[in-house]
C-alpha angles and dihedrals in degrees: 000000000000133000113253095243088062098035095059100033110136121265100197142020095267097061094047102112127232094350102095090129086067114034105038078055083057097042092053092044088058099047097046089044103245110117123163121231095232131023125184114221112203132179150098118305123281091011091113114267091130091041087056093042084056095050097038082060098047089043079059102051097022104141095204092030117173115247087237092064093258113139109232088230095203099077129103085252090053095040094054095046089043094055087046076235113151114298136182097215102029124069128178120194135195108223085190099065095021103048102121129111093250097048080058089057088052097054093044092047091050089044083070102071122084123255113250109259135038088249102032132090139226104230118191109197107195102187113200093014092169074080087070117113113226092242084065086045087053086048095055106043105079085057092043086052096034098023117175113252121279091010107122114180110200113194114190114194135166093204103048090169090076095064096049088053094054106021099025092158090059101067092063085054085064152078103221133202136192125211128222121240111245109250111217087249090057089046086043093053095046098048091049086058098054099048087054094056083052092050092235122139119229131187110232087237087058101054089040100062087043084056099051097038083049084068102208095320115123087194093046087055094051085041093054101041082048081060095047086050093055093075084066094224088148094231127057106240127172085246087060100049092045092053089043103043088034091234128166123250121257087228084062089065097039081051096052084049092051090050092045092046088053090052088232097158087165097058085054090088113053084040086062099043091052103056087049085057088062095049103252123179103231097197087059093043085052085054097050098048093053088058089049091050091054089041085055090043103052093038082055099047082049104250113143111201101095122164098212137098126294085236083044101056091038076060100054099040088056089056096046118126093034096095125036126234089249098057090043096051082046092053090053088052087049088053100049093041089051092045105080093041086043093062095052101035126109082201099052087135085052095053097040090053087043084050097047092045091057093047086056089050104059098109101070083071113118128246106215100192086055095054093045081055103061085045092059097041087053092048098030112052154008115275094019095279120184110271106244120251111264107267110259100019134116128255111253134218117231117289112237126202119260095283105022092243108081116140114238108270116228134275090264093055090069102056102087084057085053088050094062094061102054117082108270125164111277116226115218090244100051095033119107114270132218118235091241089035116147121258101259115261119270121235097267091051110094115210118223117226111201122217106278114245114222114200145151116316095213116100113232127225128277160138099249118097130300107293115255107260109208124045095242128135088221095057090041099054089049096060097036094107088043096055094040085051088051094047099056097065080067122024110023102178096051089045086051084060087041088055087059108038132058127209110253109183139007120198125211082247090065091262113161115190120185133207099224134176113258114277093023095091084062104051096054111041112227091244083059082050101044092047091046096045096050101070089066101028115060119217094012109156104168153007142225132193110213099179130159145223120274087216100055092066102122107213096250122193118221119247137164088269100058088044081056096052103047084044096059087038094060087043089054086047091042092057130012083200087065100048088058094053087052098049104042090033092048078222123181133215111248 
């Protein structure tokens, strides 16, 4: 009895699945006369290079053949070809155990001789070609570019890299064609037909999970429902193909996700042990996870072709929800970073329970807009409201740490990003600058500090913003352009020296002090700038000029870094909630 691969192993061009692109091109090229004298057939394996070699041959030699270039399948010719029995005029060849240079001039020397008969050709069928040396290769060029009449080699390969690597000017010599990977509906459909022929009943489950463990290969599926069939059950169930192939059931994985979305690291362990008890490949099972988790991703980013059981996907759409896109998308990295390590591994049980327990772990990981924040709602207003999101800029999704898998740090770690936050002195060479601010006095240069103003700490009644309602740099420089813009309605001689100045520091007692061009401290008195300035900064008391010589401006040329520079100071003045990230993060410009 045959097996079913080679039972059902197609007989013409019309009943070759899924390669219509090539054989309906050979079938035209036969019945139009212009066949090539050499093809190279290229794909993944089982997906029928060798079966269209075949028929390509018997199309050739076919004694009853069709006008339209279809072998007639049914001949002593075909039958013969078809059967890979001895043949004059056909010839197969293994590359793997006949590679060598002087099984090339073999085959050159035989490809001399004429076919058989007038109207017959002499077909040479070299199966995994890429095992050919390059000296073969060499042997073999001058009759693919010259070849004999009526002589066709045909070379299948599923690495045809390898021949361009070692034979590159053989490939030019050539018609190529490249083979489709067999989706899990084509295999499905196939095998459904098949079963049918047999008479055999078959659950669509079933031939579902052979499809999907078959893994694009048309022969692997007939291979493996041979397998299921072996039991002899009568009908093919999913209970059947599991015990047969020895695959694991879909419940075990619903039952790893259940255990990762209920962050049960603990429970990681005897799960694991478990499944080695039964014998489990876990390799397989790794497989088979990563296809759930993709399963779990695209049904939650609401795609709908899912190649997964119907009790499987009602699976997944109850537990939708309990893990987001992102870890999801996180898990999948983690599986394909752990796979080519996995297969090689002694330790393969270690590094899957190392894997699942990161997976439970994944949410200690830190959100780092969340924590900035918090920072901004503690430094920027009153009652720790959130800071508001920089004008202009994108949402953005939660930062996660390198790797996506860091544990929360302590209470204590957070506090220097606290710190920020709360109103501390600002040094001239970590304050905010202005984009026009003045290059910063040299050492020779003396400041000159004006006499502080006191005055009355209510704020008086006006039109301008709301005031700023905590004494912080941070909060201050925000607002600066607001409040000169509110100043100006009113007093326009004391907004034209805010134009040109920047607050610099603010002190727990209400001191401002301003960073000012030389000579402007001198045409608005302090007292004109404190009474302008309270209306829009609460609990300002003072304030201090802190200008500068004229004649102390270094002539300064401008570089990337100084670009840089002005370009991460008018960040830190446009958010505070910026500054603090650059402070605690110790973040760069890029």
């Amino acid at each position: 009895m045959l097996a079913l691969a080679r039972k059902y192993r197609p007989r013409n061009f019309k009943t070759v699945a899924v390669q219509s692109h090539v054989s309906t091109t050979l079938k035209g090229a036969i019945a139009r006369g212009r066949v090539a004298h050499g093809y190279l057939l290229c794909g993944p394996r089982g997906v029928g290079k060798t079966t269209l070699a075949r028929v390509l041959a018997m199309a050739l030699n076919c004694e009853d053949k069709q006008p339209d270039g279809e072998p007639c399948g049914r001949c002593a010719s075909c039958e013969r070809i078809w059967m890979g029995s001895a043949s004059l005029d056909v010839v197969e060849i293994d590359a793997a155990s006949n590679r060598g240079v002087d099984d090339a001039r073999e085959l050159r020397e035989r490809a001399m001789y004429a076919p058989s008969g007038d109207d017959r050709y002499k077909v040479y069928i070299v199966d995994e070609a890429h095992m050919l040396t390059r000296e073969a290769w060499n042997a073999l060029l001058k009759i693919l570019e010259e070849p004999p009449p009526r002589v066709v080699f045909v070379f299948a390969t599923t690495e045809p890299q390898k021949i361009a690597q070692a034979a590159a000017p053989v490939l030019s010599r050539l018609q190529r064609f490249d083979f489709r990977r067999m989706s899990p509906r084509d295999i499905r459909e196939r095998l459904a037909a098949v079963l049918a022929e047999e008479g055999v009943q078959a659950d669509d489950d079933a031939l579902g999970m052979i499809a999907r463990a078959a893994d694009g290969s048309m022969r692997d599926g007939l291979s493996l429902t041979d397998q299921v069939l072996s039991l002899g059950a009568g009908t093919v169930t999913a209970v059947a193909v599991r015990e047969a192939l020895g695959l694991v059931a879909e419940d075990e994985y619903l039952a790893i996700l259940d255990l990762v979305a209920d962050r049960r690291a603990g429970d990681v362990f005897p799960t694991v042990s478990r499944l080695a008890e039964q014998g489990i490949d876990l390799g397989q099972f790794v497989t088979g996870f990563g296809e759930m988790l993709r399963a779990y991703l695209a049904l939650s980013l609401g795609s709908a072709s899912v190649e997964v059981s119907e009790s499987a996907r009602a699976g997944l759409e109850q537990r939708k929800g309990r893990l987001s896109p992102g870890d999801l998308l996180r898990m999948l990295n983690g599986l394909a970073e752990l796979e080519p390590k996995f297969r090689k591994s002694t330790q393969q049980q270690l590094l899957l329970e190392a894997l699942l327990v990161r997976f439970a772990l994944l949410d200690r990981t830190i959100d780092l807009e969340e924590v900035l924040r918090e920072a901004g709602g503690a430094g920027g207003g009153a009652g720790g409201a959130p800071a508001r999101r920089p004008a202009g800029g994108p949402e953005r999704a939660p930062s996660r740490g390198p790797e996506g898998y860091r544990a929360a740090p302590p209470a204590e770690a957070a506090s220097p990003i606290r710190r920020v936050a709360e109103p501390t002195p600002v040094t001239p060479a970590d304050r905010p600058q202005r984009a026009d601010a003045r290059p910063e006095p040299s050492r020779s240069a003396t400041p000159a500090l004006a006499t502080e103003v006191v005055a009355d700490r209510a704020p008086r009644a006006g039109s301008g913003p709301r005031p700023v309602s905590t004494m912080d740099i941070n909060s201050v420089v925000e607002r600066w352009d607001d409040i000169t813009a509110a100043v100006r309605r009113e007093r326009p001689l004391v907004a034209a020296v805010l134009e040109h100045s920047m607050p610099t520091a603010v002190t727990a007692t209400g001191v401002l002090t301003i960073q000012t061009d030389a000579g402007d401290e001198g045409s608005v008195p302090a007292k004109d700038l404190l009474a302008a300035l309270i209306p829009h900064i609460a609990g300002l008391t003072r304030v201090g000029f802190a200008g500068q010589a004229a004649a102390s401006k270094p002539a300064t040329r401008m570089t990337a870094e100084s670009v840089k520079s002005d370009t991460l100071a008018a960040l830190r003045k446009k958010s505070p909630i910026i500054a603090a990230a650059i402070d605690a993060l110790d973040l760069d410009l890029l």
